[in-house]
KEKE-919751 format. One line per field, with one value per residue: residue number from 1; residue in three letters; x, y, z of N, C-alpha, C in turn. Coordinates in steps of 0.1 Angstrom, whole numbers. Layout:
% KEKE-919751
num: (NUM | ...) $
residu: (ALA | ...) $
n.X: (X | ...) $
n.Y: (Y | ...) $
n.Z: (Z | ...) $
ca.X: (X | ...) $
ca.Y: (Y | ...) $
ca.Z: (Z | ...) $
c.X: (X | ...) $
c.Y: (Y | ...) $
c.Z: (Z | ...) $
% end
This chain:
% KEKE-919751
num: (1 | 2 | 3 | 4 | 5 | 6 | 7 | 8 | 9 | 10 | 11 | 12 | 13 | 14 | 15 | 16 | 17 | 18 | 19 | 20 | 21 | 22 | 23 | 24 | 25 | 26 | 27 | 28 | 29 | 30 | 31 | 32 | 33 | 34 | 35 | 36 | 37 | 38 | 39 | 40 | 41 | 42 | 43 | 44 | 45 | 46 | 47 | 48 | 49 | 50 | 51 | 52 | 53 | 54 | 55 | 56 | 57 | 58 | 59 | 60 | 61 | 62 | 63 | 64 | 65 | 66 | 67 | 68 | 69) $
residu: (UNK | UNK | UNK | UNK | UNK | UNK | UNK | UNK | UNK | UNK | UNK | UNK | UNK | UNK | UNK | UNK | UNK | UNK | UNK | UNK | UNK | UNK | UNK | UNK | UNK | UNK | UNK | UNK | UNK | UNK | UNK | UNK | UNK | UNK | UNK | UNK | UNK | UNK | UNK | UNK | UNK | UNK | UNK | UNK | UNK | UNK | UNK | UNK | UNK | UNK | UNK | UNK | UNK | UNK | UNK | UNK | UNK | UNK | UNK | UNK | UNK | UNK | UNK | UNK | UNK | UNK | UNK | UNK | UNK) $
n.X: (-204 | -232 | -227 | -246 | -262 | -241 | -235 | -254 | -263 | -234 | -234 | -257 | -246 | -226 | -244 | -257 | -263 | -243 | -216 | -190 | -162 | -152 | -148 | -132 | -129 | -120 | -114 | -87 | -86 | -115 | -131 | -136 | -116 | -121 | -154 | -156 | -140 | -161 | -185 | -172 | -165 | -167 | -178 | -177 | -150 | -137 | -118 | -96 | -77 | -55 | -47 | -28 | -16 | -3 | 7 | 17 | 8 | 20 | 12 | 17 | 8 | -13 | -28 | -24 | -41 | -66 | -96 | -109 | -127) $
n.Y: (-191 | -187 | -189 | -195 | -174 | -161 | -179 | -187 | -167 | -163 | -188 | -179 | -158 | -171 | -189 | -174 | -155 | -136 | -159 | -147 | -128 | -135 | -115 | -117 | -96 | -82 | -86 | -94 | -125 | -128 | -151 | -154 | -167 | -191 | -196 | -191 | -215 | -238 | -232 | -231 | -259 | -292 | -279 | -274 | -267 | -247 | -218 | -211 | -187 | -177 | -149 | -137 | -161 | -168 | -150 | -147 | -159 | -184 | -199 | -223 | -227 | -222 | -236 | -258 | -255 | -253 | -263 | -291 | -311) $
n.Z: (-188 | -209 | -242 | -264 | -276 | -295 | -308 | -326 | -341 | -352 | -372 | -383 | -394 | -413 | -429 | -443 | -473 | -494 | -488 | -466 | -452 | -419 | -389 | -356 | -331 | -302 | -270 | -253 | -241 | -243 | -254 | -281 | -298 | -291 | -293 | -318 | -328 | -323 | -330 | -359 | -359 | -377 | -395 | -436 | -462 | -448 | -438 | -407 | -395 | -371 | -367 | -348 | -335 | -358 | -377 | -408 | -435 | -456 | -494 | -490 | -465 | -463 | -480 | -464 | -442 | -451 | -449 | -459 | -457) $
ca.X: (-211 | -241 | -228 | -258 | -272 | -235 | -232 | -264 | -256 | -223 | -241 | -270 | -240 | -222 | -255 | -266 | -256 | -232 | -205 | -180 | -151 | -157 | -135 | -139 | -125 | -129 | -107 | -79 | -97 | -131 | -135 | -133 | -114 | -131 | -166 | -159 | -140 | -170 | -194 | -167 | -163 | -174 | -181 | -168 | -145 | -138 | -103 | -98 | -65 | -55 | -30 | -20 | -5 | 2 | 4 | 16 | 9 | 19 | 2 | 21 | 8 | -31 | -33 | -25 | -46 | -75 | -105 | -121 | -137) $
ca.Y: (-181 | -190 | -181 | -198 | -165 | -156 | -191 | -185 | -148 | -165 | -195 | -170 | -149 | -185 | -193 | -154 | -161 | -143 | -163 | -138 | -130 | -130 | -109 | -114 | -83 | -81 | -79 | -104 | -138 | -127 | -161 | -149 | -178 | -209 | -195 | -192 | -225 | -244 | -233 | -242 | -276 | -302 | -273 | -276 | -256 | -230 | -213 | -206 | -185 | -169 | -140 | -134 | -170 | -169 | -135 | -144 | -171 | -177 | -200 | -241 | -229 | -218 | -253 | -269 | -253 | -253 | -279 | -295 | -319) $
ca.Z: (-195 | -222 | -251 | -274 | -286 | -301 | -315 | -335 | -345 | -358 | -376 | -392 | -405 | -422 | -436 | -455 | -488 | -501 | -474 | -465 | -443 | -402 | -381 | -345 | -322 | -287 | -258 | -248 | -233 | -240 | -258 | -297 | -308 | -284 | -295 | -332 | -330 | -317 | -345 | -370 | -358 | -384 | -412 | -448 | -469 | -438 | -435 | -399 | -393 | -360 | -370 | -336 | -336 | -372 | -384 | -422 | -440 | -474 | -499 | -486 | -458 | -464 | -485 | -451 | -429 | -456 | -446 | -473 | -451) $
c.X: (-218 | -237 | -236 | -262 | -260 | -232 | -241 | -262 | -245 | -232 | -251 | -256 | -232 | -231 | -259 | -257 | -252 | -224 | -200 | -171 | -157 | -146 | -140 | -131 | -129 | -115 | -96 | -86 | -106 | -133 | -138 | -128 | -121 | -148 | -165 | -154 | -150 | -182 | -189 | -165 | -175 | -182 | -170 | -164 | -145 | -123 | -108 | -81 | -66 | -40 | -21 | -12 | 2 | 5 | 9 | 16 | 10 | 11 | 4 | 8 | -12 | -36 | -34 | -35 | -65 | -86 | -113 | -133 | -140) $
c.Y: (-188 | -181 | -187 | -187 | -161 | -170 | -187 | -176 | -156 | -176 | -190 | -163 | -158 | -186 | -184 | -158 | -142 | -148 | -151 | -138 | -127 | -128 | -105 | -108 | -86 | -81 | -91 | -113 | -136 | -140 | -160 | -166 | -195 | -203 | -196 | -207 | -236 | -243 | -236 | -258 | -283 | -287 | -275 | -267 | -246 | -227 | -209 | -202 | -175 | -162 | -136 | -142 | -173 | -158 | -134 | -159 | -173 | -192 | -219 | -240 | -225 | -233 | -261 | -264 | -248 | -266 | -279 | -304 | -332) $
c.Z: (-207 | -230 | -264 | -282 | -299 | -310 | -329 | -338 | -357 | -370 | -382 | -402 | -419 | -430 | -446 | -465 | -494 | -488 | -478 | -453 | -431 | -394 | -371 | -336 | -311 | -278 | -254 | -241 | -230 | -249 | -273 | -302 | -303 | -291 | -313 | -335 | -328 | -329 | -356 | -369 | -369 | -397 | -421 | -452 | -461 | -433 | -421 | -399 | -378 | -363 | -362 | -333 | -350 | -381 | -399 | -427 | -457 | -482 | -499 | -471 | -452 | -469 | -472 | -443 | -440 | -454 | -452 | -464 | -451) $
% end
């Protein structure tokens, strides 16, 4: 499946200044987290948390999973 137009969609919303939070919804293995990980690859300063495998994280554990770059 081409997902280019949602890559760019996601990548326009990164870019609009003010940044802000992105919360992707959708349906069990519609591809949510492989599509958003793909446009984060190789970006700076970008928390990526998946709550569903992580559901609380406290603040050892945000430093770790924080990418300076």
């Amino acid at each position: 499946m081409d997902r280019s137009a949602e890559r760019r969609f996601i990548r326009h919303l990164l870019h609009s200044s003010p940044s802000s939070l992105l919360i992707a919804v959708g349906p069990s293995g519609s591809g949510k987290s492989n599509i958003i990980k793909q446009v984060l690859r190789g970006r700076k300063m970008t928390l990526y948390v998946d709550f569903k495998r992580d559901p609380i994280m406290n603040g050892e554990e945000v430093r770790f999973f924080f990418i300076i770059g």
